[in-house]
N, C-alpha and C positions, 0 to 999 in steps of 0.2 A: 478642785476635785469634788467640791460640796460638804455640807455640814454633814450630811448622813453617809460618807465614805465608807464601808467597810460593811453596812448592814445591809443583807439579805435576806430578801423579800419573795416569799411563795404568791403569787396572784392568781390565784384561783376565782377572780370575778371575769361575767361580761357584762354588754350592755355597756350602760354611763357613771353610773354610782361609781361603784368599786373600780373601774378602769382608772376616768377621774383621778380618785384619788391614788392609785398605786402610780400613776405618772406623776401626779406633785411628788412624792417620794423617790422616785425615779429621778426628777428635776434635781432633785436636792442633793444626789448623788449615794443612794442607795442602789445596790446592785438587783432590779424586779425582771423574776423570772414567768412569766404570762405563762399558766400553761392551761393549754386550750384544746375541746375536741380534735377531732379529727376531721371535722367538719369546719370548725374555727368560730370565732366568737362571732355572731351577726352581726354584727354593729360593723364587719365587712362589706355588708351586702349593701349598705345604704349609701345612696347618692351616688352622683358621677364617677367615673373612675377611669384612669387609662386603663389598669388591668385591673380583671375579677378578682374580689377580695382583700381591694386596697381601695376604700373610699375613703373622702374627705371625712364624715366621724370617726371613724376606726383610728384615720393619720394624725387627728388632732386630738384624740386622748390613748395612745397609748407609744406614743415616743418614749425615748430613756426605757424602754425593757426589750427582754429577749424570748423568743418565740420559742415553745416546745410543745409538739401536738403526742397526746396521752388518751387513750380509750383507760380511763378509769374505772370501767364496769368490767374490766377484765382485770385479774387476778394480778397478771404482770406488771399492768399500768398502775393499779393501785402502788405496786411495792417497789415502783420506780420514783412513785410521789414521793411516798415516806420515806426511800433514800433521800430526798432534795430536802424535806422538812427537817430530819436531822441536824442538819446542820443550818439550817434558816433560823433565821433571827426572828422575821413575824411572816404569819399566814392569813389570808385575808380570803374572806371568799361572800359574795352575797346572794345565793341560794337559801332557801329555808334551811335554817341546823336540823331541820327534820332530813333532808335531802345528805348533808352531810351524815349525819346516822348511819342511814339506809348505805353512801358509801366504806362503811366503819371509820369514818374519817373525824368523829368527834372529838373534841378536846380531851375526855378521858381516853380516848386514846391516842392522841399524837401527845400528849402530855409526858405522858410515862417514857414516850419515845426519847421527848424533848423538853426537860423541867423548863426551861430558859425560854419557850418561844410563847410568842404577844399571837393570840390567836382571836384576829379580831373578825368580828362578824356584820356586814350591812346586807341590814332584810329589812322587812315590813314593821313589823309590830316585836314589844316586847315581851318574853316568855314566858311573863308570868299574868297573862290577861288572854280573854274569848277570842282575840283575831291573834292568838300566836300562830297557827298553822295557816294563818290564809295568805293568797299571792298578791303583791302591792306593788305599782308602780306607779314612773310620777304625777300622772294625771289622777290616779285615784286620792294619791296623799295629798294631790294639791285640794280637791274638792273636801275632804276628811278632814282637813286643815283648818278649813274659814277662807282660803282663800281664794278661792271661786264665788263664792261670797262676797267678799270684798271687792272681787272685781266688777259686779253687777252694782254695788250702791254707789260706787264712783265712776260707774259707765252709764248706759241705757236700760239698767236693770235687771239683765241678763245673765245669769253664773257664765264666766268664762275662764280658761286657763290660761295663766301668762304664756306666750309662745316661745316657750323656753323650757329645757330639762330643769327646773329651778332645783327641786328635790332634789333632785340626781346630784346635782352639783353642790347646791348646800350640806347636804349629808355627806359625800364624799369630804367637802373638807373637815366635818366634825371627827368624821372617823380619821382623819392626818390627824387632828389633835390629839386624840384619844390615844392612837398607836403612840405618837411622841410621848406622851403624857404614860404611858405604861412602859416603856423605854426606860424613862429618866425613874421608873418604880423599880425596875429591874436591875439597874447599874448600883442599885444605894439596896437592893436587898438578896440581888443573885437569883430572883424568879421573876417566872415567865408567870402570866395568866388570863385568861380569856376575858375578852371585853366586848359588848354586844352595843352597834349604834345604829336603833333603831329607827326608822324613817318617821312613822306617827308623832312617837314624842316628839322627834329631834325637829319638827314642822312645825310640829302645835306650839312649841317653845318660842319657838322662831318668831312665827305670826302674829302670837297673843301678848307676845313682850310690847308689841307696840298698843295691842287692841283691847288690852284686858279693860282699860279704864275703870270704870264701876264698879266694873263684875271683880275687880280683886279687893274689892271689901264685903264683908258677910254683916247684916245685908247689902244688897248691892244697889250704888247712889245710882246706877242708869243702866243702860242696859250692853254698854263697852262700847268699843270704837276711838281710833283715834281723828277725830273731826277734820283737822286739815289736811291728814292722808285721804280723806275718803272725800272730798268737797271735791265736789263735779269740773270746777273749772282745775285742779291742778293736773297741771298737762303742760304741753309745750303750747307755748302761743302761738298765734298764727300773727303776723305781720300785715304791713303792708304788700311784700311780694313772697312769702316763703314763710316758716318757724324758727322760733328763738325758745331754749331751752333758758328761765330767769329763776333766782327765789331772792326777793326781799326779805328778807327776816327779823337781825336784830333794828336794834335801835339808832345805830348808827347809820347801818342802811339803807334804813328807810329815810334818816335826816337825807343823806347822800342824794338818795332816789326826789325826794321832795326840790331838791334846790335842784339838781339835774333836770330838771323837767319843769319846773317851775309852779308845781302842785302847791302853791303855800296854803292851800283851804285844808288841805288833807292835815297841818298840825292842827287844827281848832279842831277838828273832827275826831272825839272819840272813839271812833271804832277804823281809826288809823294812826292818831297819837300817843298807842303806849301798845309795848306789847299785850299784855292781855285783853286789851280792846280787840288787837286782830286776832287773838286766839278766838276770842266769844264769837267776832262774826268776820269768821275765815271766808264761809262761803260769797260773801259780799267785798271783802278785802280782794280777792282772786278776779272775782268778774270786773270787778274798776280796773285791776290792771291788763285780764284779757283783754278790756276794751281798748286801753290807753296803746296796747301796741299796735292794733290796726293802723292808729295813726303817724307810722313810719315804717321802713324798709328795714330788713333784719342787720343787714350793712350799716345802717346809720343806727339803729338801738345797739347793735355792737358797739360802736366806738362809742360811742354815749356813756355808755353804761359799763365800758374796762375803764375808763377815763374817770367815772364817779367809783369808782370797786365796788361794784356792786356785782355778783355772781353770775355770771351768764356764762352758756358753751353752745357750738351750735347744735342744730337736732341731725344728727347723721344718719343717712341712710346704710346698707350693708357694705355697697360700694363707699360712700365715700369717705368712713371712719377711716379705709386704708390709705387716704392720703390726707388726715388729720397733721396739720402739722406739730403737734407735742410728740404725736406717737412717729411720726417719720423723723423729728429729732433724736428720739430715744429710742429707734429702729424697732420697735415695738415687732413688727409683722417684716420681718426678714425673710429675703426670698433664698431657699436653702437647697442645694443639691441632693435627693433622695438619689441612693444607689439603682431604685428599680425603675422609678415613678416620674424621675429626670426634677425640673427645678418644683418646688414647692414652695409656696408661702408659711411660713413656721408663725410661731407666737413667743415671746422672751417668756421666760423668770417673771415674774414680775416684783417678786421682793428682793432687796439684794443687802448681799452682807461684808463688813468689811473683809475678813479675812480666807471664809470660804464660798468666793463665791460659786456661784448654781449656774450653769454652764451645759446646756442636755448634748452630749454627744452622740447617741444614739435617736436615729429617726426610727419610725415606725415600722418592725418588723413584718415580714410576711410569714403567713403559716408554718410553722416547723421550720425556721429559717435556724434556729440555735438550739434542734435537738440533739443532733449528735454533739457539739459542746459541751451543752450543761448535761449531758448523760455521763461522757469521760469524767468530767469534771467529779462529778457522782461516785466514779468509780467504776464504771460498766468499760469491760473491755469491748474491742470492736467485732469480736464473736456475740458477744451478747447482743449490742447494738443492732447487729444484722439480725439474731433472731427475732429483738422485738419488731423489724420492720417487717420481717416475713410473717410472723404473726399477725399483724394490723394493727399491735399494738402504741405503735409508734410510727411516725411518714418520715420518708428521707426531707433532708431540704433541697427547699425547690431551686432547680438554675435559675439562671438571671432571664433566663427567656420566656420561665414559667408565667 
């Protein structure tokens, strides 16, 4: 049934952040209620799709919850939320808390509703600093980070963004922590209370734990970075016929790597005989070995080098990590029967626990597919039901044909 059996979840984000993370919560076996325009959360609209408003990002982060579509700007829909908040455990939403205001939807006031609920918040910036009202997303945090930065001194010198929601996702899971972590404040003291995890810091955190160097001492011994992240050749290799993802490291290793290949010059050599030799000159430790791999097939520095244990995996394309074999051992990417969508490719749990394990039963719902549900469930009889659909204020859910 999952570790989080029993606690219910308001999800009032779109987008990738807050989605993200209300489905690890969801994985986990919290019961998450999505509730969404009447228009639905974009994150619909993007990429291929058999039917509108079911694409692959929307399917791959919001499994494990249930669909309810709510015009909030209308009076009804507001006082339909805050029936469901009453009794919700936490509410998550990542819109500016200015946004929330203007819905009167702030923690002073769903608080009073609800001493007990974890009313967590992912936005941009924190509120008590110049950029609390402005709009952030992950490209902006990635560059506002250092790390577009970063990727220009270890590239062609270029700022560029990892091509990845990196943000979205990093921040999502701090805020799993943070809601857990106000959870377990909650059980040992009987309140609920608001907790904000803001993208900025929660990035700069992230980035500069590796980068800070220097710069965290006053005065500062250089000017930061971590050397062997940021050296030009760490990368995958290129081979003789393809890429080999490697890292040499300790000391052992490197003996391992020495005798496997029959480098015995590289022990007389200090700047490959001890680790801080290759700390001081990474950038030259890196090009010896991009070289040394040209001179074999990625097939033969594989077996070479699982044979010495020395670190290597291969460098996978998008197709072919799906037929990795660790991950087809441990069914990683399970092809799954959607009720609407026919078979899908799914993604596990990836943490597992002995006694409850995480188990998503629930695939990715369509628009308004568990309004009338979680409305009864509320306590709205099916008079009321009907008048918030006649109203606009709520959409039936759609047939199978929709």
């Amino acid at each position: 049934m999952g570790p989080l059996q029993g606690i219910k979840v308001i999800d009032m984000t779109t987008v990738l952040m807050g989605p993200y993370a209300t489905q690890m919560l969801g994985d986990y076996g919290a019961d998450v209620i999505k509730v969404e325009t009447l228009a639905g959360d974009v994150m619909r609209q993007i990429g291929p799709a058999r039917h509108p408003g079911m694409g692959p990002v929307f399917l791959n982060t919001n499994r494990s919850k249930r669909s309810i579509a709510l015009d909030l700007k209308k009076p009804a829909g507001r006082d339909a939320v805050l029936r469901l908040i009453e009794s919700a455990d936490v509410l998550i939403y990542n819109v500016r808390p200015q946004a929330m205001a203007r819905l009167r939807l702030g923690y002073d006031v769903v608080s009073k509703l609800n001493p007990r609920l974890i009313y967590a918040g992912v936005f941009g910036f924190g509120q008590d600093g110049p950029y609390a009202a402005k709009p952030a997303y992950d490209d902006l945090i990635q560059g506002a980070s250092g790390l577009a930065h970063l990727m220009a001194i270890g590239g062609d010198g270029t700022p560029r963004y990892v091509p990845n929601a990196l943000v979205d996702r990093i921040v999502g899971t701090h805020a799993v922590g943070a809601i857990l972590a106000s959870l377990v404040h909650r059980e040992r003291s009987g309140r609920g209370q608001r907790v904000d995890i803001p993208m900025l810091e929660t990035m700069s955190g992230f980035v500069m734990g590796d980068h800070m160097g220097g710069l965290t001492y006053e005065p500062p011994l250089d000017k930061g970075g971590y050397a062997r992240h940021l050296s030009p050749d760490r990368r995958p290799y290129r081979t003789a016929d393809g890429y080999i993802c490697v890292i040499v490291y300790n000391d052992k290793q490197w003996e391992n790597f020495i005798k496997a290949t029959g480098r015995d010059d590289m022990r007389a050599d200090p700047k490959f005989a001890t680790f801080a030799g290759r700390a001081e000159n990474i950038d030259v430790v890196y090009a010896e070995l991009a070289r040394m791999m040209l001179e074999r097939t990625t097939a033969e520095w594989t077996d070479l080098l699982d044979k010495a244990d020395i670190p290597t995996l291969p460098m996978h394309d998008l197709e072919s990590i799906l037929t990795d074999p660790h991950l087809a051992a441990t069914n990683f990417f399970p092809v799954v029967d959607h009720p609407t969508e026919g078979k899908i490719r799914s993604m596990r749990v990836s943490a597992a626990w002995s006694d409850t394990p995480a188990k998503p039963e629930r695939l990715a719902p369509r628009l308004g597919e568990h309004s009338d549900e979680i409305l009864r469930e509320a306590g709205f009889s099916a008079d009321e039901i009907a008048a918030l659909v006649k109203d606009g204020v709520t959409r039936p859910a759609p047939s199978r044909q929709d």
